[in-house]
PyMOL Python script that loads the backbone (N, CA, C, O; Angstrom):
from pymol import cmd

cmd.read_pdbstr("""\
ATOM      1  N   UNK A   1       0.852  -1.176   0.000  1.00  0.00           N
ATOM      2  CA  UNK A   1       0.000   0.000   0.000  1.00  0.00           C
ATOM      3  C   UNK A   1       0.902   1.244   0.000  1.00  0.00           C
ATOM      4  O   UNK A   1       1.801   1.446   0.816  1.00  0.00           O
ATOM      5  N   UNK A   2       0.555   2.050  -1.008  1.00  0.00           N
ATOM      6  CA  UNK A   2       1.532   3.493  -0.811  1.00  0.00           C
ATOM      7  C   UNK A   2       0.873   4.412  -0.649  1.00  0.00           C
ATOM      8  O   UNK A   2       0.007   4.658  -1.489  1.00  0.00           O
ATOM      9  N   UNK A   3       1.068   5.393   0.681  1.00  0.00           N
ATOM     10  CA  UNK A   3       1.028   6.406   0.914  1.00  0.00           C
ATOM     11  C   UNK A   3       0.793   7.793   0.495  1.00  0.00           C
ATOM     12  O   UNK A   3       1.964   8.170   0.435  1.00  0.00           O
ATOM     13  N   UNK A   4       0.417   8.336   0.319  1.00  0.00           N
ATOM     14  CA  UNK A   4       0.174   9.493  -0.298  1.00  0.00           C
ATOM     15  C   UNK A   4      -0.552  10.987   0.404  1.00  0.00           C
ATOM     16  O   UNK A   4      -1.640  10.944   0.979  1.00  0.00           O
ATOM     17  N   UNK A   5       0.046  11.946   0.284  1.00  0.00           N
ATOM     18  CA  UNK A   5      -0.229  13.086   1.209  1.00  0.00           C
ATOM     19  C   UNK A   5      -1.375  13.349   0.491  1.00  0.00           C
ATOM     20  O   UNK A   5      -1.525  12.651  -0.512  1.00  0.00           O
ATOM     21  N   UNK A   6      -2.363  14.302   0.773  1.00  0.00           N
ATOM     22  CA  UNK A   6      -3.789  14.411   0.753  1.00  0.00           C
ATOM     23  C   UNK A   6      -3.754  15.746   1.126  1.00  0.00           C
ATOM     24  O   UNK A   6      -3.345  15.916   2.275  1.00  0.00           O
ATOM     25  N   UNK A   7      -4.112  16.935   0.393  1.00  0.00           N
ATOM     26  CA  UNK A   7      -4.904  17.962   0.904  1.00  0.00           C
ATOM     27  C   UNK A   7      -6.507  18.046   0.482  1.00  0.00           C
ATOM     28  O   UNK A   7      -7.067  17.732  -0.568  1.00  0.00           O
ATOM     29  N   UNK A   8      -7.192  18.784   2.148  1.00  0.00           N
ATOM     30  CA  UNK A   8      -8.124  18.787   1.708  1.00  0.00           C
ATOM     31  C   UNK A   8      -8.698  20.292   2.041  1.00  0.00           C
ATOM     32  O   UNK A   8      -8.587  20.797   3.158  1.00  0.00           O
ATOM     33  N   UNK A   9      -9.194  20.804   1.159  1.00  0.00           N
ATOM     34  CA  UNK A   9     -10.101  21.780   1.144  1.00  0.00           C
ATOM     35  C   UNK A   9     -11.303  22.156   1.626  1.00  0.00           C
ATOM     36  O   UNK A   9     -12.268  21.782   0.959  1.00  0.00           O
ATOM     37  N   UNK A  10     -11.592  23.012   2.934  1.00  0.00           N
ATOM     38  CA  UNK A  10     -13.201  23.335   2.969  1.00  0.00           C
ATOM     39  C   UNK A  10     -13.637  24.302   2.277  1.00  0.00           C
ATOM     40  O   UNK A  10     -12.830  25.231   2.249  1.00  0.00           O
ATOM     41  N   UNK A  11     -14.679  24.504   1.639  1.00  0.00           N
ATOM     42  CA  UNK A  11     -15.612  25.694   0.982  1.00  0.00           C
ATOM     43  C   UNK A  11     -16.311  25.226   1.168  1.00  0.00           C
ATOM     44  O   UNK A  11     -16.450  24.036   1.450  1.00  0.00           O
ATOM     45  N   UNK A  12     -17.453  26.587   0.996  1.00  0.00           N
ATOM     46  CA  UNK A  12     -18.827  27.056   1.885  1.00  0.00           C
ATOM     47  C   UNK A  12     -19.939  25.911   1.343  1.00  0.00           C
ATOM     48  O   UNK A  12     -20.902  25.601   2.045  1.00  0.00           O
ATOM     49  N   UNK A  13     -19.714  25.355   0.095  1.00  0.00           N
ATOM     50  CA  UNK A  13     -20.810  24.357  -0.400  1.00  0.00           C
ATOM     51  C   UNK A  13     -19.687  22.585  -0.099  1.00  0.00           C
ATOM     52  O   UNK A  13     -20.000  21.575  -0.729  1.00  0.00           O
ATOM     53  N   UNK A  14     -18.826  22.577   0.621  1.00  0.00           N
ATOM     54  CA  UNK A  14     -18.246  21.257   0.643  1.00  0.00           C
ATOM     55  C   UNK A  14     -17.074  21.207   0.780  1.00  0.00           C
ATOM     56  O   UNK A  14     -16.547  22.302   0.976  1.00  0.00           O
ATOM     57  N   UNK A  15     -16.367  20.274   0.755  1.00  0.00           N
ATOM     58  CA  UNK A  15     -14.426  19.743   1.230  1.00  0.00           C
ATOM     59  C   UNK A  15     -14.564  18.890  -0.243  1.00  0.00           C
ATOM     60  O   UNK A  15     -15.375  18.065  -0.664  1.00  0.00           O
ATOM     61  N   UNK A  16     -13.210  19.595  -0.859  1.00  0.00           N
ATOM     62  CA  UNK A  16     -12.503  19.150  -2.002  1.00  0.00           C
ATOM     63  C   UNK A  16     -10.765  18.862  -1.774  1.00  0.00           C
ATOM     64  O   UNK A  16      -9.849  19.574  -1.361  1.00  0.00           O
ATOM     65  N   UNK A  17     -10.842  17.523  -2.244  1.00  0.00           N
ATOM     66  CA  UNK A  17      -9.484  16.888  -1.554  1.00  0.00           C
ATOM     67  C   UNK A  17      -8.754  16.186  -2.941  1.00  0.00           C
ATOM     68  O   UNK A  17      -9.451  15.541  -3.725  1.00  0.00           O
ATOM     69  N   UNK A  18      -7.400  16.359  -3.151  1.00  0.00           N
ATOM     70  CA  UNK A  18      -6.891  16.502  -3.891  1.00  0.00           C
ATOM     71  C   UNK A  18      -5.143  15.506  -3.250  1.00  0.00           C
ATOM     72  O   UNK A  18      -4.629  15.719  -2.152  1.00  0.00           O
ATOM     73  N   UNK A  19      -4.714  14.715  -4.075  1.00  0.00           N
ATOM     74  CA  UNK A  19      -2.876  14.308  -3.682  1.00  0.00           C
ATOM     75  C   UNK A  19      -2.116  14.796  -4.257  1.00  0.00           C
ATOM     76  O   UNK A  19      -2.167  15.315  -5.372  1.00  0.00           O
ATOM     77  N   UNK A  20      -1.140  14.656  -3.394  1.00  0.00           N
ATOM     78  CA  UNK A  20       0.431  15.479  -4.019  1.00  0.00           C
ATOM     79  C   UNK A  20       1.186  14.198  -4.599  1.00  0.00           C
ATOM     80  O   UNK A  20       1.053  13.080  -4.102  1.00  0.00           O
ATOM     81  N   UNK A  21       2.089  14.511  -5.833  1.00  0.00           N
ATOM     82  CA  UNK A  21       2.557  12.970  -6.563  1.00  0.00           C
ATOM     83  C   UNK A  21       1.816  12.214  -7.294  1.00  0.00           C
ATOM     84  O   UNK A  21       2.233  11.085  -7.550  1.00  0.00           O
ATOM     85  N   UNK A  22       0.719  12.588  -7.734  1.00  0.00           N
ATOM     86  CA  UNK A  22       0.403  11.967  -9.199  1.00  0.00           C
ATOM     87  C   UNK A  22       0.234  12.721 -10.610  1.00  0.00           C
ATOM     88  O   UNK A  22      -0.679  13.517 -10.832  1.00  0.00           O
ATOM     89  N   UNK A  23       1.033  12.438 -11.347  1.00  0.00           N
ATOM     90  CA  UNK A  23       0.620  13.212 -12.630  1.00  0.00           C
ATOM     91  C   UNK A  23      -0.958  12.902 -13.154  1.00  0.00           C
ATOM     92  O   UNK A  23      -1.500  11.810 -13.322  1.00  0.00           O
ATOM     93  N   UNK A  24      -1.363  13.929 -13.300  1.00  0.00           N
ATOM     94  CA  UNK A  24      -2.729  14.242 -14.209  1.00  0.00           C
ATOM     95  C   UNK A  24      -3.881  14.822 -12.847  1.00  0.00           C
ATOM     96  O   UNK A  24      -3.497  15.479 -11.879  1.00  0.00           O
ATOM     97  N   UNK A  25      -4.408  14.660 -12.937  1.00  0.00           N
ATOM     98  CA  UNK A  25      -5.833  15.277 -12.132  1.00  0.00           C
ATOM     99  C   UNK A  25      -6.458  14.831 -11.635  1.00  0.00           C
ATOM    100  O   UNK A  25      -7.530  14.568 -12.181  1.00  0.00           O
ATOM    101  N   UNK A  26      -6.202  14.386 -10.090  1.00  0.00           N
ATOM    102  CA  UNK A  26      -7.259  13.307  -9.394  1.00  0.00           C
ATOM    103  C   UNK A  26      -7.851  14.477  -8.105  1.00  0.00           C
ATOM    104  O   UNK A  26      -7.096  15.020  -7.299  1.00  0.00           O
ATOM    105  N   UNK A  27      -9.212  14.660  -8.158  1.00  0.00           N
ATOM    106  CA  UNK A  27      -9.939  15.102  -7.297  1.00  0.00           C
ATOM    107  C   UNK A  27     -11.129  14.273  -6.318  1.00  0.00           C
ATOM    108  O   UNK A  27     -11.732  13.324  -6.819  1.00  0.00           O
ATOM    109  N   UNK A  28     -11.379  14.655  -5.061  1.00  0.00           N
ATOM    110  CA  UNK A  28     -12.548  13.826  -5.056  1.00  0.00           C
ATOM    111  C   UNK A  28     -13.358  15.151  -3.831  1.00  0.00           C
ATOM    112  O   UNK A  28     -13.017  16.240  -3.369  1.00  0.00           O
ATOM    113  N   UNK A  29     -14.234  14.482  -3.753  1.00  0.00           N
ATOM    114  CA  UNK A  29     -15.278  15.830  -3.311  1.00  0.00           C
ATOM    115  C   UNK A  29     -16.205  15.331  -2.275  1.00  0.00           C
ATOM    116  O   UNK A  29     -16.504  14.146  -2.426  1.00  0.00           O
ATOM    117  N   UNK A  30     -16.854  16.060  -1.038  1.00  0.00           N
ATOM    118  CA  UNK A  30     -18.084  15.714  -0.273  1.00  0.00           C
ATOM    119  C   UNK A  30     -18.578  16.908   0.285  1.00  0.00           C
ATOM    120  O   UNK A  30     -18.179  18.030  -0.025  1.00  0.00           O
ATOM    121  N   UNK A  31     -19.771  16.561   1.414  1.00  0.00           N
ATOM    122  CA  UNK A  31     -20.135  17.307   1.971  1.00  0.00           C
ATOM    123  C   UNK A  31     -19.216  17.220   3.296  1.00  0.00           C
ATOM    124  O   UNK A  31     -18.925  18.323   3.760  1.00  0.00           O
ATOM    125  N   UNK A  32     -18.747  16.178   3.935  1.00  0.00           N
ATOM    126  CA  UNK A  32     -18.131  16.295   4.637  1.00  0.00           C
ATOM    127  C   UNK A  32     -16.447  15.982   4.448  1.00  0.00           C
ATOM    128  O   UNK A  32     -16.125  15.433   3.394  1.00  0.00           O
ATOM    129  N   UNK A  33     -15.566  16.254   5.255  1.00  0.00           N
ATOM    130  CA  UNK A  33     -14.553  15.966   5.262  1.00  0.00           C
ATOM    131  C   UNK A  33     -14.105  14.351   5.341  1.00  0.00           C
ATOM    132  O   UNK A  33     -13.031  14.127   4.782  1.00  0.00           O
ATOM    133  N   UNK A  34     -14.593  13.495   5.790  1.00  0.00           N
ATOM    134  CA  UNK A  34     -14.559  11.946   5.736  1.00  0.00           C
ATOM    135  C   UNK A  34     -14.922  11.650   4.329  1.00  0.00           C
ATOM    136  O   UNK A  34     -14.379  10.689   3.783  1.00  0.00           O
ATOM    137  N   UNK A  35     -15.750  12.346   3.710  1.00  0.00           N
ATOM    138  CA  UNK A  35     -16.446  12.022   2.601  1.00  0.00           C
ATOM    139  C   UNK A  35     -15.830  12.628   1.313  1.00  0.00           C
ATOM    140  O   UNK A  35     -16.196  12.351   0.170  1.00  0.00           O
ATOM    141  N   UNK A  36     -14.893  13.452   1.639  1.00  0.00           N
ATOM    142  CA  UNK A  36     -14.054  13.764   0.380  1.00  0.00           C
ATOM    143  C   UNK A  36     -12.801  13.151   0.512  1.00  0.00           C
ATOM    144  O   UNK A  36     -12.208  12.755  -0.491  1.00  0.00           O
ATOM    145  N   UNK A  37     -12.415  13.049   1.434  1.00  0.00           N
ATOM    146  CA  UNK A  37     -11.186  11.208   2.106  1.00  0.00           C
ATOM    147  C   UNK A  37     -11.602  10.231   1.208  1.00  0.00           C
ATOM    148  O   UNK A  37     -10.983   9.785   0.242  1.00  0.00           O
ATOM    149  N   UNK A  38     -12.646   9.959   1.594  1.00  0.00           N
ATOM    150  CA  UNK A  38     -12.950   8.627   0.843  1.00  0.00           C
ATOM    151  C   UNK A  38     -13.251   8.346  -0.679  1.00  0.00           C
ATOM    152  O   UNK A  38     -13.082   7.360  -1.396  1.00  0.00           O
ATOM    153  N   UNK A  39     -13.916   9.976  -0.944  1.00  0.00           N
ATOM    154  CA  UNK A  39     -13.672   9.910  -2.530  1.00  0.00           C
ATOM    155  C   UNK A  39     -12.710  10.061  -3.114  1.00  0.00           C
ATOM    156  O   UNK A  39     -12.636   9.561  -4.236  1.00  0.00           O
ATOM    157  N   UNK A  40     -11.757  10.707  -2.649  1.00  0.00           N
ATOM    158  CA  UNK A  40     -10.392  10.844  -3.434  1.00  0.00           C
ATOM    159  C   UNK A  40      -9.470   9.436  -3.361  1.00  0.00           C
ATOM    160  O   UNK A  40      -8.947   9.066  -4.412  1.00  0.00           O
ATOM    161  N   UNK A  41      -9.220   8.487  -1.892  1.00  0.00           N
ATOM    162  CA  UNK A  41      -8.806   7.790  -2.513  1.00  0.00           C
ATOM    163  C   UNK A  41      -9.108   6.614  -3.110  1.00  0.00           C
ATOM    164  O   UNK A  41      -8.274   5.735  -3.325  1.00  0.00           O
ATOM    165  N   UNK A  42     -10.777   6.522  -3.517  1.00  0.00           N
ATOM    166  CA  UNK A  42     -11.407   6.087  -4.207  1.00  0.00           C
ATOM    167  C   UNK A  42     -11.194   6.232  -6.009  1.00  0.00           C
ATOM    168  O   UNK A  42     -11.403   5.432  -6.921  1.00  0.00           O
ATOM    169  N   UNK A  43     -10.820   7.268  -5.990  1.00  0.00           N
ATOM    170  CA  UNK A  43     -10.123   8.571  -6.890  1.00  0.00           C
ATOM    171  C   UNK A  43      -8.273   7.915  -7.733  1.00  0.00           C
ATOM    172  O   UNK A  43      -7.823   7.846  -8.876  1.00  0.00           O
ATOM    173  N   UNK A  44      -7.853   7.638  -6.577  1.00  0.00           N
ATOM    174  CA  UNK A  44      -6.908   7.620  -6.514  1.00  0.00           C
ATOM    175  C   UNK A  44      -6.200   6.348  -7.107  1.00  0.00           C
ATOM    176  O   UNK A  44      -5.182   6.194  -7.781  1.00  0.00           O
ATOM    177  N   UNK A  45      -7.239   5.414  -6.535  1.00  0.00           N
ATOM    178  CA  UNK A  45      -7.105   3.943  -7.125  1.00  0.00           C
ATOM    179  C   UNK A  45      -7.972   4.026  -8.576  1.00  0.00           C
ATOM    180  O   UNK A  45      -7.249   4.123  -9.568  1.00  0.00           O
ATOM    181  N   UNK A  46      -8.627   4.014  -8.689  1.00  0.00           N
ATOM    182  CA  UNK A  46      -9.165   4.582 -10.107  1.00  0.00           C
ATOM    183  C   UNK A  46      -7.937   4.982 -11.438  1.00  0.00           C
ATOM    184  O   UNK A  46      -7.899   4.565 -12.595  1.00  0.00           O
ATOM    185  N   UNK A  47      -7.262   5.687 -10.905  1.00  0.00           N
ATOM    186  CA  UNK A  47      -6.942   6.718 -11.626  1.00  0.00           C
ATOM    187  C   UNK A  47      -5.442   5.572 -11.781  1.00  0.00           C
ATOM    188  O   UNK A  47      -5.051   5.214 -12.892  1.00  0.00           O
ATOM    189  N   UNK A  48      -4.832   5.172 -10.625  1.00  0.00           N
ATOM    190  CA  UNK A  48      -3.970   4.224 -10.878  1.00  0.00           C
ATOM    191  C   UNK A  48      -4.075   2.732 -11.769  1.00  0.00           C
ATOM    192  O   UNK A  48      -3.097   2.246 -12.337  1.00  0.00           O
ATOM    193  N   UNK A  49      -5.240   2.204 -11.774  1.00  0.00           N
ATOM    194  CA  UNK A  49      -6.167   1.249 -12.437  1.00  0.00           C
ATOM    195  C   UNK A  49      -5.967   1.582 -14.027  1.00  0.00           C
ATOM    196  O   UNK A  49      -5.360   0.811 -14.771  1.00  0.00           O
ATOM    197  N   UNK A  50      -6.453   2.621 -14.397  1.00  0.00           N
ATOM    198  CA  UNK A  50      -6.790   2.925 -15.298  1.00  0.00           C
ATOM    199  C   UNK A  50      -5.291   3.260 -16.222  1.00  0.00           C
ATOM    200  O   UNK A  50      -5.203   2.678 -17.303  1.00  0.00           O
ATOM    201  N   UNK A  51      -4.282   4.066 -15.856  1.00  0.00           N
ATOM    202  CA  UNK A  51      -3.490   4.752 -16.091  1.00  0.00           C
ATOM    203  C   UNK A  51      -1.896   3.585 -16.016  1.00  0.00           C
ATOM    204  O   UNK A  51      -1.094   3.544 -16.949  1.00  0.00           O
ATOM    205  N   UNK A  52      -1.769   2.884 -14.932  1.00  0.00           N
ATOM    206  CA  UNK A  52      -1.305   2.627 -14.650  1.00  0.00           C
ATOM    207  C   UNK A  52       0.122   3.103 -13.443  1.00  0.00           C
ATOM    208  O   UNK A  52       0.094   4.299 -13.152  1.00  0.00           O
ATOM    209  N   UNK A  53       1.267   2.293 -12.784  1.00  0.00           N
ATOM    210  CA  UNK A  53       2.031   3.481 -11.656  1.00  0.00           C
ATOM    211  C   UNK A  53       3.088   3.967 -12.628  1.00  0.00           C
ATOM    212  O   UNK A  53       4.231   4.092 -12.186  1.00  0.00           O
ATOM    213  N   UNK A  54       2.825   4.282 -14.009  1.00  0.00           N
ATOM    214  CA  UNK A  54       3.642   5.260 -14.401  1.00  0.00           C
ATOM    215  C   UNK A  54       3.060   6.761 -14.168  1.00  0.00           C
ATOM    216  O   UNK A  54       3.593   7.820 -14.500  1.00  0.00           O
ATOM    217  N   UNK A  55       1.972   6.583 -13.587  1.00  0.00           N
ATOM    218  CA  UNK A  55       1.405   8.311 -13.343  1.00  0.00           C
ATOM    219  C   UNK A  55       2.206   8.738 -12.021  1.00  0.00           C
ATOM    220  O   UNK A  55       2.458   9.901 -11.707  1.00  0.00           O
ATOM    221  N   UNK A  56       2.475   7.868 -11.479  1.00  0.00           N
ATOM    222  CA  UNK A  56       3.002   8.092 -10.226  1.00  0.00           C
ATOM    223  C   UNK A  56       4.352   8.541 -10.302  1.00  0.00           C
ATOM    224  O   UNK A  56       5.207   7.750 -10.699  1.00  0.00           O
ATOM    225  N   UNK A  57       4.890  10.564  -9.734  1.00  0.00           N
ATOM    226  CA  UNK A  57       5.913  11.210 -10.232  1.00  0.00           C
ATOM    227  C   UNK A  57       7.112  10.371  -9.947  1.00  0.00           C
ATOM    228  O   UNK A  57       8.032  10.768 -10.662  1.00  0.00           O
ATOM    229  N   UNK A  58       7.365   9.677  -9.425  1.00  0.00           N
ATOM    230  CA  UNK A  58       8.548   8.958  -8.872  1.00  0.00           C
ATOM    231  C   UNK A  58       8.560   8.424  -7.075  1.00  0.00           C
ATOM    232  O   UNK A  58       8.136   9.085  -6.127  1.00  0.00           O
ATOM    233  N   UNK A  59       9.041   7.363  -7.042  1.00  0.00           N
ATOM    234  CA  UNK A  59       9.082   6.420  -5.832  1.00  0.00           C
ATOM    235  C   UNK A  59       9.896   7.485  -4.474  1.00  0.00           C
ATOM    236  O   UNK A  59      10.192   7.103  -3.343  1.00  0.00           O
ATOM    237  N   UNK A  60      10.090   8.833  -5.052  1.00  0.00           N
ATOM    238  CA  UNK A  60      10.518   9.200  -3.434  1.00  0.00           C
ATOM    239  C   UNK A  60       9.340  10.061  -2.789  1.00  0.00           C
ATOM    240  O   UNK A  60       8.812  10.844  -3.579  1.00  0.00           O
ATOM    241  N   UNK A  61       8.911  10.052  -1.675  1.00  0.00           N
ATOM    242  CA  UNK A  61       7.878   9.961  -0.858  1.00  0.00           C
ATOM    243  C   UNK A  61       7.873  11.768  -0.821  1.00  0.00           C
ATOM    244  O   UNK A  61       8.942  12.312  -1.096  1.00  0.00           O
ATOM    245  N   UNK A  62       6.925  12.462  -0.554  1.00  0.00           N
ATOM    246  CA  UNK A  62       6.587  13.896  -0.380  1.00  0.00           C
ATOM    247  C   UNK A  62       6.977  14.236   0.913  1.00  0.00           C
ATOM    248  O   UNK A  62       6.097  15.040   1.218  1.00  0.00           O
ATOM    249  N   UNK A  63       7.721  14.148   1.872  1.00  0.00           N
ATOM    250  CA  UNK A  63       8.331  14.387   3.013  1.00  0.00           C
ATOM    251  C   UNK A  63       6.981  15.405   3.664  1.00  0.00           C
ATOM    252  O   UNK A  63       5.951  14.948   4.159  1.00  0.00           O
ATOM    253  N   UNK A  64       7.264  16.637   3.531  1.00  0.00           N
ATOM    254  CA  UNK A  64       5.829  17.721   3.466  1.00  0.00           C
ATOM    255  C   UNK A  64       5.271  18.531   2.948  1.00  0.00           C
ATOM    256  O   UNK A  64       5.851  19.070   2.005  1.00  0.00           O
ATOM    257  N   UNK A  65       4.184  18.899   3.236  1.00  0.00           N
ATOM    258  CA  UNK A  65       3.705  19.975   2.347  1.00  0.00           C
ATOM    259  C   UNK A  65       3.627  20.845   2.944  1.00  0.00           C
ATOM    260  O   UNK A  65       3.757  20.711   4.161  1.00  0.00           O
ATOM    261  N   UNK A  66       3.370  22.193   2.366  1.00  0.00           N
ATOM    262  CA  UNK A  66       3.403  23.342   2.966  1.00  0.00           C
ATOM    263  C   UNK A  66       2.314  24.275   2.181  1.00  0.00           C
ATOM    264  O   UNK A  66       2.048  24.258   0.980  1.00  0.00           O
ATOM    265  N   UNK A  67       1.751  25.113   3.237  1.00  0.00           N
ATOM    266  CA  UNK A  67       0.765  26.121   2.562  1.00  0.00           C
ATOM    267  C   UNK A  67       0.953  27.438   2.864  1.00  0.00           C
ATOM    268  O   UNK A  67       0.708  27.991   3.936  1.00  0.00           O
ATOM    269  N   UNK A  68       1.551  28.070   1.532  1.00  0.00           N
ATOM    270  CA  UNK A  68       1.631  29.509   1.758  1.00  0.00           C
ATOM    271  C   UNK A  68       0.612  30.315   1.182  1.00  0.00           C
ATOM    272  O   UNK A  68      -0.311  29.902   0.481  1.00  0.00           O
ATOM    273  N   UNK A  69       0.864  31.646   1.567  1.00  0.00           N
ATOM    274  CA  UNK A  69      -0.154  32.653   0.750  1.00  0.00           C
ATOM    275  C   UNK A  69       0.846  33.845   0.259  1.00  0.00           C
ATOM    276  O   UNK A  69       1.711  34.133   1.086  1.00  0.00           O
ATOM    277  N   UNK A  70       0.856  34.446  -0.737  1.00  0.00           N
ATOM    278  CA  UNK A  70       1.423  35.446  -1.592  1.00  0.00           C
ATOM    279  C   UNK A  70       0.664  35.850  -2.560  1.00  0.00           C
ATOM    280  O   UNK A  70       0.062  35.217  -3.428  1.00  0.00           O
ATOM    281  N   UNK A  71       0.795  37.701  -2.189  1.00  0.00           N
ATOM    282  CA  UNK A  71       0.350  38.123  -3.060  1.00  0.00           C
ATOM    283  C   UNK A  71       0.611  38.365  -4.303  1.00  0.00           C
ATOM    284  O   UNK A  71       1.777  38.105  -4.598  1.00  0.00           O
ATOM    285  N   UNK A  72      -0.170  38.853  -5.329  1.00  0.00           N
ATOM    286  CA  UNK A  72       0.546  38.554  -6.680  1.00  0.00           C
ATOM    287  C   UNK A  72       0.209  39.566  -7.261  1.00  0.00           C
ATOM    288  O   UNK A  72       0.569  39.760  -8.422  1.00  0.00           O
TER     289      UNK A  72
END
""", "prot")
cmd.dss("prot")
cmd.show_as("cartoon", "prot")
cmd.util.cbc("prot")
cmd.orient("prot")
């Protein structure tokens, strides 16, 4: 089983959750926060299934993530 960091997003209509380390576009979405967990890595396997683990950027692990803000 591999690991994968997970951000997730609240906005005012729901939590949109998204991983770090896969090429292409895997989202998954709920009303609650458990529920966009579970769609994404529902999401996630999907997307590996389909694609195969060459989507996957490379075997070294995302240590952390970080969230900044800057203006632009």
């Amino acid at each position: 089983m591999k690991q994968f960091k997970i951000i997730v997003e609240k906005h005012p209509d729901g939590y949109v959750a998204y991983p770090i380390g896969i090429n292409g576009v895997v989202v998954g979405e709920g009303d609650t926060y458990e529920e966009a967990l579970e769609d994404v890595k529902s999401a996630i396997k999907f997307h590996i299934e389909t694609f195969g683990s060459d989507i996957l950027e490379n075997d070294l692990p995302v240590l952390e993530a970080f969230v900044a803000e800057a203006g632009v």
